[in-house]
Residue, then its C-alpha position, 0 to 999 in steps of 0.5 A: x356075571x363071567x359064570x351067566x356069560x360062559x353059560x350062554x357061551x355054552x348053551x349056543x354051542x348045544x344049540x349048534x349041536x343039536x340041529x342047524x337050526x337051533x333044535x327047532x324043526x325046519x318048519x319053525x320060525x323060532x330062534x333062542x337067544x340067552x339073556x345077558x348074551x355077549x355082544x357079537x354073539x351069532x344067533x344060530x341057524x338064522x343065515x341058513x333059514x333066510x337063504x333057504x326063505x330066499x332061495x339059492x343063486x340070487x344076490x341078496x342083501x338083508x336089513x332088519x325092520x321095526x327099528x321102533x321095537x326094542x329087540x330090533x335095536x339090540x341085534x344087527x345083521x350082516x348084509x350079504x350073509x344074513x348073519x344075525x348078532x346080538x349088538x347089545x344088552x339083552x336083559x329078558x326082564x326089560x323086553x318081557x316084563x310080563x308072561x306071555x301065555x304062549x306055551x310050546x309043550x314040545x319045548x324044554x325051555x321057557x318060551x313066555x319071552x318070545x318077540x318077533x322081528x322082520x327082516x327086509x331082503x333085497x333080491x337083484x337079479x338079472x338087472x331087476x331088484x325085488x324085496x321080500x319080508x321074512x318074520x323071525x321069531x327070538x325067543x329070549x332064554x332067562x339067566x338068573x341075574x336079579x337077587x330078591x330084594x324088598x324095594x318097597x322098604x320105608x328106611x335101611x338100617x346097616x344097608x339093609x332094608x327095615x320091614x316093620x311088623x307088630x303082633x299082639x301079645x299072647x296071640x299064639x297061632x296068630x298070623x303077621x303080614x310081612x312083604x314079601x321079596x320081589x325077583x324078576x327072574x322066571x321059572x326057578x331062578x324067580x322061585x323064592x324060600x326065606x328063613x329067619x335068622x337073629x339078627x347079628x348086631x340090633x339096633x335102633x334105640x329100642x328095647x334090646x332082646x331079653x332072650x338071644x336064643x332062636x327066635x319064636x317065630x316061623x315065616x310062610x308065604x307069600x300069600x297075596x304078595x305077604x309073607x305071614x309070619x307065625x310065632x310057635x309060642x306065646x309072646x310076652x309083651x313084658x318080657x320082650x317087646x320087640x324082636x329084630x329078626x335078619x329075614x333072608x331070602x333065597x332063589x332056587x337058581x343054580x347058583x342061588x341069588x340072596x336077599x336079606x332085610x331087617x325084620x323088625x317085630x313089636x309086640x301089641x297087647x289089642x283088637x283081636x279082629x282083622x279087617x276084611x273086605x268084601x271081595x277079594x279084587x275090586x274092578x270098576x264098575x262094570x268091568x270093562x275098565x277105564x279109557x285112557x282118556x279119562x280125566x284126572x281126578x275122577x274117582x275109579x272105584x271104591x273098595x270096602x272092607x269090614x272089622x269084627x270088632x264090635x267097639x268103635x275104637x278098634x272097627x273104624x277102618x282108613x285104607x290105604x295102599x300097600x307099599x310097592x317099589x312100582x312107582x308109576x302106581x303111586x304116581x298114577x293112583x291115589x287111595x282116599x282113606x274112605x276107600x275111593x279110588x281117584x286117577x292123578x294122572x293122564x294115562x297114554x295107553x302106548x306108552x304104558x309099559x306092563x312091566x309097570x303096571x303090577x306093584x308086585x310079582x303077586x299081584x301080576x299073578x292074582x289079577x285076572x288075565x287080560x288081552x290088555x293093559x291093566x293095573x293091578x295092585x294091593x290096597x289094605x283097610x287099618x282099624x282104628x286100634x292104636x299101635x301097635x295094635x291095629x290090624x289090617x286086610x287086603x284086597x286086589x285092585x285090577x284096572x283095566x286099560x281101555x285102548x283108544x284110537x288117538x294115536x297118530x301112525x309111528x313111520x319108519x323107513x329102510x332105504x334100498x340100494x347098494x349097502x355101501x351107498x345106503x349105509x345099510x339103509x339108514x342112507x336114501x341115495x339115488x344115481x340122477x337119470x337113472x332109468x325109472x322105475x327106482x325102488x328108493x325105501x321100504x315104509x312101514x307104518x305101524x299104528x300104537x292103537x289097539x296093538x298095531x291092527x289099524x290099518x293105515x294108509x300112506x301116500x306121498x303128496x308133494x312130489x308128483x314123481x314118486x309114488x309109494x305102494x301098499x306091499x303085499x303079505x307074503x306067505x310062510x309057511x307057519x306052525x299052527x300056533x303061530x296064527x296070532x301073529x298079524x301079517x304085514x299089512x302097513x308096509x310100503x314101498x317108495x319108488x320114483x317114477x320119473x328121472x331126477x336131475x341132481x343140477x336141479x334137484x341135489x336131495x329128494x325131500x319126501x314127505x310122507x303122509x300117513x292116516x290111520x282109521x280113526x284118522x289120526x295122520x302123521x307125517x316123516x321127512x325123509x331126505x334121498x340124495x341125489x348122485x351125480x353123473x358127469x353130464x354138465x359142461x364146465x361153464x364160464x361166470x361170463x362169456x366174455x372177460x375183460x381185463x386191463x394191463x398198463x403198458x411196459x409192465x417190467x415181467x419178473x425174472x420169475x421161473x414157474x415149475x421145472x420146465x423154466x418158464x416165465x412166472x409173468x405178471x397176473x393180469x387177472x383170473x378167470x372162474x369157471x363152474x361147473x353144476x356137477x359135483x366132486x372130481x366131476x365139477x373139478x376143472x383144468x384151465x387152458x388156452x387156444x392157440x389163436x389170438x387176435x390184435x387189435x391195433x389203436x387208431x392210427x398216428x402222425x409218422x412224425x412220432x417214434x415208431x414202437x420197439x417192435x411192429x405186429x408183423x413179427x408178432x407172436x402167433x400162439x397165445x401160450x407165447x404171450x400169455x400163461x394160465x394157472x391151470x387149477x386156479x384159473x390166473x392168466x399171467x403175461x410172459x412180456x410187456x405191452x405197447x399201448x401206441x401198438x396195440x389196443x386189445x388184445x383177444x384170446x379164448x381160454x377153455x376149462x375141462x372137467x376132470x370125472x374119476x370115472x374113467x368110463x366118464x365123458x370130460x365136457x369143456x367150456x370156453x370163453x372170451x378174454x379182451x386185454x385192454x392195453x392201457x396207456x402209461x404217459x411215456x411220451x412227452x407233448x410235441x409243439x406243432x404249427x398251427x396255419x395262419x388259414x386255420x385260424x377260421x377254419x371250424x375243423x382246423x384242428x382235425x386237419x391239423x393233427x391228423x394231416x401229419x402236422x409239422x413239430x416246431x420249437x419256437x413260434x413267431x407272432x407278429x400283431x400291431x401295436x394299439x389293438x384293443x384288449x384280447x385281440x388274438x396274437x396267435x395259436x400254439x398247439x401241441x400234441x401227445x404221442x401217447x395213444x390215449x391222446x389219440x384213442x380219445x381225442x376232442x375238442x373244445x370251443x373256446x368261444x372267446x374270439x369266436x373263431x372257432x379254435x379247437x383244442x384236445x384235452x389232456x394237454x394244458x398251455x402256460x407260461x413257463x417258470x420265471x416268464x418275466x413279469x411284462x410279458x404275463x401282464x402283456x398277455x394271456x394264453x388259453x390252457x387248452x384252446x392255446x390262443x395267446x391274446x393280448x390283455x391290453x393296447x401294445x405299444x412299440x415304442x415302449x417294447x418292440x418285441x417279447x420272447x418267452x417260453x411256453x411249456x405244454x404239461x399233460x397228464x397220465x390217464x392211469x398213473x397220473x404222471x406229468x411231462x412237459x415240453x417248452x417252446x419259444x414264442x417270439x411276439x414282434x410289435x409292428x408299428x403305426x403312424x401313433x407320434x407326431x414329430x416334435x421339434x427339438x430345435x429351435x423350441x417356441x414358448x408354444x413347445x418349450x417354455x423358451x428351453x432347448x434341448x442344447x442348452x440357454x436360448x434367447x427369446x425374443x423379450x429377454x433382456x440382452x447383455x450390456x455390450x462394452x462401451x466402444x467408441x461407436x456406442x452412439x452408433x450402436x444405440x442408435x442402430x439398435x433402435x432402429x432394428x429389431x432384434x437387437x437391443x441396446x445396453x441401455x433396454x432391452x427390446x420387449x417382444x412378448x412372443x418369446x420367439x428364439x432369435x439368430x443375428x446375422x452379422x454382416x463382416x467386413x470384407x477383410x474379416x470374412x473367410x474365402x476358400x482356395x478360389x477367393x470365393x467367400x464360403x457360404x455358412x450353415x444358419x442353423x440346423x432344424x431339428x426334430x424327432x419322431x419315436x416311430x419307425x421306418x417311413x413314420x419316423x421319418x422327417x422331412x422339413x419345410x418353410x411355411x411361412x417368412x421366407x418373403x424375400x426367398x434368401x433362405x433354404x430349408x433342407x428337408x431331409x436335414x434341416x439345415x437352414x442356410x442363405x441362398x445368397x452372400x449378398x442378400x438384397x435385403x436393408x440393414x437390420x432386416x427381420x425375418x420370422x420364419x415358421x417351420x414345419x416338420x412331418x413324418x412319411x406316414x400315411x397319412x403323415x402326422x406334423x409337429x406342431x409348427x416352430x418359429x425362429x427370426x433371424x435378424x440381417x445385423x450390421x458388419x463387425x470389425x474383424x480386428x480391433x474393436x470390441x470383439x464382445x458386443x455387437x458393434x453396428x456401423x452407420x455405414x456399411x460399404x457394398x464389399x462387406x457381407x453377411x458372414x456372421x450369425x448369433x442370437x439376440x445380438x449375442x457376439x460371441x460365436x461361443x455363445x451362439x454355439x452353447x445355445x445350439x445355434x451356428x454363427x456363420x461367416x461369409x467371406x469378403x471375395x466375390x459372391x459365391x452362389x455355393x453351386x458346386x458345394x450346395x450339395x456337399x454340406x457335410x464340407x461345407x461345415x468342414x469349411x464353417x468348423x475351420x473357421x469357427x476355429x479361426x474365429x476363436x483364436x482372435x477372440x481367444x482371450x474373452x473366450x467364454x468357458x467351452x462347458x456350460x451348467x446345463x451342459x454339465x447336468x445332461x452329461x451326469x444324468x447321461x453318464x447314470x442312465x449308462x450305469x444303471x442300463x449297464x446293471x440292468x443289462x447284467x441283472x437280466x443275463x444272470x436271470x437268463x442263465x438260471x431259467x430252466x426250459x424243458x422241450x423236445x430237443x432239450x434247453x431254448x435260449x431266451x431271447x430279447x426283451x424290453 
């Protein structure tokens, strides 16, 4: 292989020297290539012939057509300079496996292997683009680079193919078919001498040779593709039955190629006559051949062959096909043994190559020439002789191939343009908006019927703008010989017609549609794509962003890029596309300077103003804001305040960034809208809510918006005994966060139907630790703030209420509480609800005969027995004779139980006189009642109704105080008076207990010394200077006693009658006067004084004494609960106040 390439290396240097255009005249199209060249190898004189063909000063570019035919595909071309190199193995055996029959008799060469290729030249000039077909024809030079070899041998022995061959014993002169070697080369290099040697080594396991001198035989040929092999003496088949033979073969190249095989002959002893056939090559009948549409299975042909034998054991005849190393032939024919010839496979005309169809170099040679394909091959006719001693003919069988129209079109293209973006036209690319028309590919149509001289038609029927047109033949000058060669007549050319825009149409999809004669159709793809232009503005996803940031958002300490700027926090990114492609779609973001603030709407200016106000806002939005260029991230360089600002606008733009200088930047532009979004970082604010608004369907509107005043506390007042809800009073509050005011509404709460109104947001409920009395006392609406009653207040049992309130609202974005506590005040004020109730003196009609001062005496009661005294008859008989009084004996029966006070009437030397010698006048008994309500309903005022007939006792209304008008009332001894008294408050109307009733009973003088100081002492008669000075119950003499039972015993003095004038007014001295001489009186009693404490007084003093404690408890326990409330409002901690 080095020699075959330094040959070839050799030769084109010759070549080169012999003429500038291969040795070939210049009117020749013929170019040399020799086979088995290098890769890289240049084809001589092809650049200049193609310039020359073009013509000088045009700027061209060269592509090589018919990409399908083999040749084509081994040689590549350089596009500007039409240099042709060989890029690939070019074995002449593979591309011209059969003689041509052109000859050129001015050639020393072989010129049988001859191709013909085109080349496709694109000529621009003066901003028009023309093309131009040039034919080549290569004429392929054969090396000598294939050794004879025997492919069709059964077995190999030692590497070496094994020929089996037999001859009849003592046959002399007689001939013996051997295959014959086969050479693919041409000319000397296939020309092929044998020669017989011994061979070296037999093998086999058969009878070894008895002689090893020169072999007796002699070998000729080939005839009819066999070698005949002669034996020069007579063969003794008992003394050497077989002869294993080397058969060397050897071509006559320069240096020679050999062959060898193992040539093994057995020696026969039988028929002596050879099949012959009839005719030397067989063909269908008729001759015309068989079309390639014929079916498999159908019989072709039959041969025939006679045998000279006259026996039938030797004359019966089996064909059969001789061995071949073509395979296809066996695969596609089949040879009964009674000679018929039957088609196995589907035959496709195009895709049978010739260099298949001859079994053997021989038989291409005998088969008659033919303008198509054929096969041809040997069949040989066996007698029926046993071996080894059967003979055999042979015969030719030529089957022509008949062409047929059933292929479709084959298509090819070349794409035109500049070879960078063509890729030297295996690219279709077209610049959009290019000025039409544009020449886009080169179409060639090649039909594989009847050798390419179909003609066919190609259109493009899916796109409207392009077209393709038929090209027409162009005209060369040409040698004589040259006229078998057709014209191009199925080549196109593809052009678009109309402008393409790439944003629309980014690849040309082209279907071509191809229909030959017979109309066979095809169809080919082809993909254009289309380059962009920059001719698209960058365009935003939508023209109008919107984003939102929280308000007071912390901006990071961040620098970005060695200018120091602020890094910010993202807020958000804009996207922006732009329909052109590569750095033309490419885009750069930026931001208008101009900026616009929308403000929230306006609040009350009783909230905290903003750290800063928009009059010294910043002007420039790269002030505020900054954008990431390449990503399109918009970033702020400071923190927001929703209570100023609402919206914040701006406009960002977004430029494209062509390479080609030459190129228009375009630009886009869009809205962004910054929501500020309101974080909860103000607390409620309690504001006063106004009596007339309670009624009013927009109070609250006004209210809020009318710069409402912020309170701490409220106070409520309400009547006791309402009914159940009745409304106490409103509390509201307000937020200063801007999302309270930006979304303010207002709810009905419906319950009282007074059209209260309420914002959402803000809740209302009592605050930690309100007492459980004033949550059970009332209910608060959480958002109306309606503070209701949930049952009948009474003031008597609490007068007032103080709690605290707290008003929480909830952040709209970060759902964060605050809260704020306000002090509400509820005063009960009070109705005429109680009547007076007597506490003293109590009838059995109010008190079961008790008293709050301790034992009382009713009448009925049974009296203590008095002391027996001198004067007892007296005593009993005065105690019969008045009633009120009772003897020791019996008591008096009175069934009303009426509380009873005894007057005594004092001798005058047992009385008292002031500093004037007047008697002092003595309280009777102080009235007593009570009322728990207050002011004028609570206040009493005391009157006689009934008893007073004979006018000598007064009543104080204002204190009750029940005393004689009179010293000397004219009244009998023992006179009883039942007196009904009656209390009412000041109300309006006034209520009045119910009436009471007490009977005093006018009893006889006492002895003021000695005597019996513990009865009641009555004497008959009674002198005109004794007077009523003394009183007590039921006869009861002891003043102690009368003073236990809450009653006053009163002495008159003995002086002259004092009307009390000066001193009826100052009752507060006259009971000085009656304490004194109580005093007085006890002194001279004093030994049968009773004990100053009595049991009933005790028991009131203990449970006094324990309500004491446990008020005194409860007091602390409420001051501790007190301290450990926590409040939360405005200005800070609210002290608690009142209870009840």
């Amino acid at each position: 292989m080095f020699l075959l390439k330094i040959l070839a290396v050799i030769t084109n240097v010759s070549l080169i020297a012999a003429s500038p255009y291969a040795f070939i005249d210049s009117h020749s199209q013929f170019f040399q290539i020799i086979e088995e060249s290098l890769n890289g190898t240049e084809i001589i004189g092809v650049s200049e012939y193609l310039h020359n063909a073009v013509g000088i000063g045009s700027k061209t570019t060269y592509q090589l057509l018919d990409s399908h035919e083999i040749l084509t595909r081994l040689l590549k071309i350089e596009s500007q300079t039409g240099r042709l190199y060989v890029d690939g193995r070019i074995d002449r055996e593979t591309i011209c496996p059969q003689t041509s029959g052109i000859s050129l008799p001015f050639l020393d060469s072989d010129t049988s292997c001859m191709k013909q290729i085109s080349v496709l030249a694109t000529i621009q000039q003066d901003q028009e683009v023309s093309v131009q077909t040039i034919p080549l024809k290569l004429v392929i030079l054969d090396v000598n680079d294939n050794a004879p070899s025997w492919n069709s041998a059964a077995r190999q022995l030692d590497g070496l193919p094994v020929l089996e061959a037999s001859i009849l014993e003592q046959a002399s002169g007689s001939k013996v078919q051997v295959p014959a070697a086969y050479d693919p080369d041409f000319g000397l290099n296939g020309e092929i001498s044998y020669r017989l040697e011994n061979y070296p080594n037999p093998s086999g396991g058969d009878s070894p040779n008895q002689d090893h001198g020169p072999a007796p035989f002699t070998i000729s040929g080939p005839v009819g593709g066999m070698l005949q092999l002669t034996p020069f003496q007579t063969i003794d088949y008992e003394k050497q039955n077989v002869y294993d033979l080397l058969l060397v073969a050897s071509d006559d190249g320069k240096p020679p190629k050999v062959g060898k095989a193992h040539l093994r002959v057995s020696v026969i002893d039988v028929n002596d006559e050879a099949p012959v056939f009839i005719q030397q090559i067989f063909t269908p009948p008729g001759g015309q051949g068989i079309s390639e549409r014929t079916q498999p299975g159908r019989v072709i042909l039959n041969v025939t062959a006679v045998d000279g034998d006259a026996s039938d054991r030797n004359s019966r005849l089996t064909y059969s096909m001789v061995p071949s190393s073509n395979r296809l032939i066996g695969e596609m024919f089949s040879v009964h043994p009674d000679g018929r010839i039957i088609l196995r496979h589907w035959l496709d005309y195009e895709t049978l190559e010739p260099a298949h169809m001859s079994s053997s170099t021989q038989a291409l040679r005998e088969a008659p020439p033919s303008k198509g394909k054929q096969f041809a091959f040997f069949v040989k006719a066996t007698d029926s002789a046993p071996p080894p001693y059967e003979k055999t003919g042979t015969a030719l069988v030529v089957i022509p191939i008949i062409d047929e129209n059933d292929e479709k079109p084959v298509i090819s293209s070349r794409f035109l343009g500049s070879p960078e973006l063509v890729k030297h036209g295996e690219a279709g690319v077209i610049i959009e908006n290019s000025t039409v028309p544009v020449r886009l590919a080169y179409i060639q149509a090649r039909d594989p019927d009847f050798d390419g001289r179909d003609r066919v038609e190609c259109t493009v029927p899916d796109n409207e703008n392009l077209s393709i047109k038929r090209v027409a033949p162009i005209t060369h000058r040409q040698s004589s010989d040259d006229m078998s060669i057709s014209p191009n007549n199925n080549d196109f050319l593809l052009s678009l017609e109309e402008p393409v825009d790439r944003e629309t149409v980014k690849m040309l999809q082209v279907r071509i549609h191809c229909v030959d004669e017979a109309n066979n159709t095809a169809d080919k793809l082809i993909n254009i794509r289309v380059l962009d232009v920059n001719d698209e503005c960058p365009t935003f996803l939508w023209p109008v962003v919107y984003f939102s940031v929280n308000e007071n958002t912390k901006v990071p300490s961040t620098v970005n890029g060695p200018n120091g700027t602020l890094q910010g926090y993202r807020i958000g990114r804009v996207i922006a596309y732009d329909k052109d492609e590569g750095d033309n779609a490419r885009i750069m973001y930026g931001l208008l300077p101009a900026i616009e603030i929308e403000e929230p709407k306006p609040r009350p200016s009783l909230f905290p103003l903003s750290e800063y106000d928009l009059e010294n806002y910043p002007t420039q939005a790269s002030d505020i804001f900054r954008i990431d260029s390449t990503t399109g991230e918009l970033f702020a360089l400071r923190s927001f305040d929703a209570e100023k600002e609402k919206l914040i606008k701006l406009k960002v733009i977004a430029i494209d960034q062509p390479s080609d200088p030459s190129a228009r930047s375009h630009t886009g532009t869009a809205s962004v809208v910054i929501q500020i979004f309101d974080m909860n970082d103000w607390s409620p604010v309690f504001h006063q809510v106004f009596e007339n608004d309670r009624h009013n369907q927009q109070l609250y509107a006004h209210s809020i918006l009318d710069e409402p005043s912020t309170v701490d506390s409220y106070q409520f007042s309400i009547k006791e005994n309402l009914p159940a809800y009745t409304l106490v009073g409103r509390i509201s509050a307000i937020d200063p966060d801007v999302s309270f005011w930006g979304s303010i509404s207002f709810i009905n709460n419906g319950t009282a139907g007074d059209g209260s109104r309420s914002p959402k947001g803000i809740t209302l409920q009592f605050a930690p630790g309100t007492p459980a009395y004033v949550e059970n006392a009332f209910t608060i609406h959480p958002i109306s703030g309606q503070l209701r009653t949930t049952g009948s207040l009474d003031r008597e049992a609490c007068a007032n209420y103080t709690f605290s309130v707290i008003a929480v609202d909830k952040g709209p974005v970060d759902g964060v509480s605050r809260t704020s506590t306000a002090v509400i005040t509820v005063n009960v004020e009070d109705e005429n609800d109680n009547d007076p109730v007597f506490i003293r003196p109590v009838s059995e009609a109010l008190d079961n005969g008790k008293a709050p001062g301790g034992e009382t005496l009713f009448e009925g009661d049974a009296f203590p027995s008095p002391s027996p005294t001198p004067q007892g008859s007296l005593d009993s008989q005065s105690a019969s004779s008045s009633s009120g009084s009772a003897s020791a004996s019996a008591p008096i029966a009175d069934k009303d139980r009426i509380p009873v006070v005894a007057v005594s009437r004092l001798p005058s030397n047992g009385g008292s006189i002031d500093a004037n010698s007047n008697p002092i006048a003595r309280l009777l008994i102080r009235i007593e009642a009570h009322d728990p309500d207050a002011g004028r309903n609570g206040q009493i005022r005391y009157a006689i109704t009934s008893g007073n007939v004979d006018d000598i006792f007064y009543l104080d209304p204002t204190s009750g105080s029940l005393v004689l008008k009179s010293a000397h009332p004219a009244v009998k001894e023992a006179s009883s008076y039942l007196l009904q008294f009656e209390a009412c408050d000041q109300g309006v109307p006034p209520r009045c207990a119910t009436p009471t009733r007490l009977r005093v009973v006018m009893g006889r003088p006492v002895m003021s010394k000695g005597g019996n100081p513990g009865g009641s002492v009555y004497p008959n008669t009674l002198d005109d200077n004794s007077y009523f000075g003394s009183s007590r119950f039921s006869g009861e003499t002891s003043m102690t006693e009368l003073e236990e039972a809450g009653q006053y015993a009163d002495v008159w003095d003995k002086s002259a009658y004092n009307e009390l004038g000066s001193d009826w007014s100052s009752l507060s001295k006259w009971e000085d006067k009656q304490r004194y001489l109580r005093n007085e009186y006890e002194k001279q009693n004093s030994p049968n004084r009773r004990s100053g404490v009595t049991v009933s007084e005790a028991v009131i003093i203990c449970v006094a004494v324990i309500f004491a404690v446990f008020l005194c408890a409860a007091l602390i326990l409420v001051y501790l609960v007190k301290r450990k409330s926590i409040y939360f409002s405005i200005g800070g901690k609210h002290n608690r106040k009142g209870g009840c």
